[in-house]
C-alpha positions in Angstrom: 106.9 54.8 21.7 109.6 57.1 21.9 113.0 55.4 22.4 114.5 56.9 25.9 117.7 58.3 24.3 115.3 60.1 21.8 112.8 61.2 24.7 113.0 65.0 25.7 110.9 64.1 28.8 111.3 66.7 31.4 113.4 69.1 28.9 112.3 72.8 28.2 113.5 74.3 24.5 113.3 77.6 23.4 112.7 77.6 19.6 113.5 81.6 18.5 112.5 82.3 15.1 113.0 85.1 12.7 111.9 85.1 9.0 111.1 82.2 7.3 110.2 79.9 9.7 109.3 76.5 10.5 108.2 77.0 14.3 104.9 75.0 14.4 106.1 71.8 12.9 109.8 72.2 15.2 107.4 72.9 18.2 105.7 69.7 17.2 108.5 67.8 16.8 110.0 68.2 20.0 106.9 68.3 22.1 105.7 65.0 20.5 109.0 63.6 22.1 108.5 65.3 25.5 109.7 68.9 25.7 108.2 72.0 26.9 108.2 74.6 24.2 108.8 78.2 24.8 108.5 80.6 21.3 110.3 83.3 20.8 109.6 85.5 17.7 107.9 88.5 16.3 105.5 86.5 14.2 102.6 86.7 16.4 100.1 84.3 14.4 103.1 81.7 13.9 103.4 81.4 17.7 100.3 81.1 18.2 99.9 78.2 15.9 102.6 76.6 17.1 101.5 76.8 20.8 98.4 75.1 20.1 100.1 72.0 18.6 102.7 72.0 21.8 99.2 71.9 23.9 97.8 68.6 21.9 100.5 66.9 23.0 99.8 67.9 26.8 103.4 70.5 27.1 103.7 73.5 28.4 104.4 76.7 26.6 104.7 80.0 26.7 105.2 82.6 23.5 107.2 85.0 23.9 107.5 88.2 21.4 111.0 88.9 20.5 113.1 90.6 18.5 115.7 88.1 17.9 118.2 90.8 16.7 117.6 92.8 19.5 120.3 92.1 22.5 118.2 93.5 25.4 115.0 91.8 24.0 116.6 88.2 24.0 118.1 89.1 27.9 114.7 89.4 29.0 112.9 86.3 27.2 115.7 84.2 28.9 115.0 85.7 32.2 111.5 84.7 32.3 112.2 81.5 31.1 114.9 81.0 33.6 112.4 82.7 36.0 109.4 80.3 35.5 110.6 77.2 34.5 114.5 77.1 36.3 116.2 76.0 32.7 116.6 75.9 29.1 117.9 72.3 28.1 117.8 73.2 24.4 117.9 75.9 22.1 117.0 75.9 18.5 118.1 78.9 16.3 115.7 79.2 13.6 116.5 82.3 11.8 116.4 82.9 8.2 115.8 86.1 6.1 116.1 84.8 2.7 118.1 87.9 0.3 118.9 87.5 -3.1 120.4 91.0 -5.0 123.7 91.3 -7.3 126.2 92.4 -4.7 126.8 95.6 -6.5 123.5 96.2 -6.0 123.8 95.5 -2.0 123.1 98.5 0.2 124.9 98.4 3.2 121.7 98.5 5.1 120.4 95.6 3.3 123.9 94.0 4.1 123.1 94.7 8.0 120.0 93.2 8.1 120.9 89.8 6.1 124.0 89.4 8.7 122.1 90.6 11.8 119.0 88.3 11.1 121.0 85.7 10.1 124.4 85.4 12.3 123.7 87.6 14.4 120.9 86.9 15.8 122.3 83.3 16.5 125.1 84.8 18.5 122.7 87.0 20.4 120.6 83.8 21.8 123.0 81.1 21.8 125.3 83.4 23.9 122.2 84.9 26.6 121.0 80.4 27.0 124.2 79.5 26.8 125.3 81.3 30.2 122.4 78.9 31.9 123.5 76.0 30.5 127.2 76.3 31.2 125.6 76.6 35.1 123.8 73.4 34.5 126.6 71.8 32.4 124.9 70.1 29.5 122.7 71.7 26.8 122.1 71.1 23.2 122.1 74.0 20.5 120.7 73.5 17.2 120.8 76.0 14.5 118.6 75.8 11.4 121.2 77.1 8.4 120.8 76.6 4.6 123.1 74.1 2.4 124.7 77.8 0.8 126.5 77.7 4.3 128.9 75.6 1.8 127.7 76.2 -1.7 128.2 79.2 -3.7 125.3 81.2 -5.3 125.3 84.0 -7.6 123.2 87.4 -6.4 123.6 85.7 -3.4 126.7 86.8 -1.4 125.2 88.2 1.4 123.0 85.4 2.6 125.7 83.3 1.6 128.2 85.0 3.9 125.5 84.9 6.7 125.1 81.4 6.3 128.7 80.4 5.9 129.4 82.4 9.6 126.5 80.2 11.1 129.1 77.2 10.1 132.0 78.4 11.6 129.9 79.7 14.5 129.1 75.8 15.2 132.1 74.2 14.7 133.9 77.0 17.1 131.4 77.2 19.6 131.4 73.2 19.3 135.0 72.8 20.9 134.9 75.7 23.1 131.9 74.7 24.9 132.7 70.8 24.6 134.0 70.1 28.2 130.9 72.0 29.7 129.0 68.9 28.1 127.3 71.4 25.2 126.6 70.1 22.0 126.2 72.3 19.2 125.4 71.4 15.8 123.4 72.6 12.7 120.9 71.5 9.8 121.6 72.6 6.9 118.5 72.8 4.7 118.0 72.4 0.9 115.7 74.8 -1.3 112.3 74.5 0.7 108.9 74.8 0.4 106.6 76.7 3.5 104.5 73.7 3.4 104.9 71.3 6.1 104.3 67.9 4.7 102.4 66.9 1.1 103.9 64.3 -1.4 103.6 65.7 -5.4 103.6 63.1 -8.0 105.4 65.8 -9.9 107.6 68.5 -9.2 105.2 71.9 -8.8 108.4 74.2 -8.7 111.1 75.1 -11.2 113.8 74.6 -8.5 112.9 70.8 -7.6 114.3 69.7 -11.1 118.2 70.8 -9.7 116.8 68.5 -6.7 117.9 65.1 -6.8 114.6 63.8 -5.2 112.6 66.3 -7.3 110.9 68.0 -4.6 111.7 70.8 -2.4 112.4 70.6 1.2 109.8 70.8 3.8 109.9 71.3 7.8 108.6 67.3 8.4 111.8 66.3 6.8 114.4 67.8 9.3 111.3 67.2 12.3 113.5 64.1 13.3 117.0 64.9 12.5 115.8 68.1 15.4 114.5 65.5 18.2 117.9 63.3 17.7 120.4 66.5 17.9 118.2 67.8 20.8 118.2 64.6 22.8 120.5 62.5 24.4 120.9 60.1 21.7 123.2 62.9 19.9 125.8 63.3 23.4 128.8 62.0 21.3 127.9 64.3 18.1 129.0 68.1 18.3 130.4 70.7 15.9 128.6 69.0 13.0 125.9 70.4 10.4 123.8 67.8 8.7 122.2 68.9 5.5 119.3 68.1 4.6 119.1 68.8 0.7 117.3 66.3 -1.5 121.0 65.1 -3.0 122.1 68.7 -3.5 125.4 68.6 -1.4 125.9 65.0 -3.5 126.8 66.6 -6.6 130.7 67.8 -7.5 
């Protein structure tokens, strides 16, 4: 049984994704503890999946196709969510295009893309829900972001930069929107695997040995970290991001 400060009962989320992306096991997650999902991506077959595990757990949803960069796109998803279902309660910001090129190398296209996937995208939605739930005054905002929010890596300057903004982003939107009773915080996640779930008696990738825990991360492990930051549980936590890393952010 689902603790009541933990239950999302009643609660409709928008999960937007873009990327790599955990949307099945997040829909999961959150409709396990009582939400209605609505998915918003261009990954057709992702959505799909994921709104067949919202429907085993008896939830609405609806899958949307967006393109989360795209301003006018995002508008209208919100609209018909707003339209037939009243609210958004909680947004999760799932957007990661993973980039990896010696910035000399770096186009200025390429640079584009990695920011407007990654941080700007987050601005897009955050601000079209976030007009809704200053109306309603309470909402929760969760942003999926990467432990390189913090820590350096080299070839990796623009998805660091990308990530590093989504930090800032939280922590700023955190206090501004505080007194309208909006919470907005972020998980930052470790080098991760596609899978959901598995346990490897060894580690099967080159990365996991940098890894404390010698694995990499997967989508079950931030599944309940998600429920407590969406739910009321989390109403005296904003402006934070929790990472999620296997030890990673331990080290010097």
């Amino acid at each position: 049984m689902i603790p009541k400060e933990f239950s999302l009962e009643g609660k409709a989320a928008i999960v937007a994704g873009a990327g790599r992306s955990w949307l099945k096991t997040m829909a999961s997650y959150l409709a396990e503890a009582g939400a209605d999902i609505v998915l918003s991506s261009q990954d057709q077959k992702q959505m799909e999946e994921a709104a067949q595990e919202v429907k085993k757990w008896g939830r609405r949803t609806m899958a949307i196709p967006t393109d989360v960069t795209n301003c006018q796109q995002i508008e209208e998803m919100v609209a018909t969510v707003i339209s037939q279902w009243g609210k958004v309660d909680i947004l999760v910001n799932s957007m990661d295009l993973q980039f990896a090129k010696p910035l000399l190398e770096v186009v200025e296209d390429e640079w584009h893309q990695v920011i407007a996937t990654n941080l700007t995208a987050v601005f897009l939605c955050t601000k079209a829900v976030g007009r809704h739930m200053i109306e309603s005054k309470r909402g929760k905002i969760v942003t999926i972001s990467s432990v390189l929010a913090e820590r350096g890596l080299p070839n990796s300057t623009a998805y660091c930069a990308s990530k590093g903004g989504v930090g800032q982003f939280t922590k700023a939107l955190a206090l501004e929107w505080a007194r309208q009773n909006i919470q907005v915080n972020a998980i930052g996640v470790g080098w991760a695997s596609d899978e959901a779930h598995g346990e490897e008696a060894e580690p099967t990738d080159p990365l996991a040995r940098y890894i404390p825990l010698r694995r990499l991360c997967r989508a079950d492990d931030i599944g309940a970290l998600l429920v407590y930051l969406a739910s009321d549980a989390s109403s005296y936590v904003t402006g934070q991001t929790y990472f999620v890393s296997g030890g990673v952010m331990a080290h010097g």
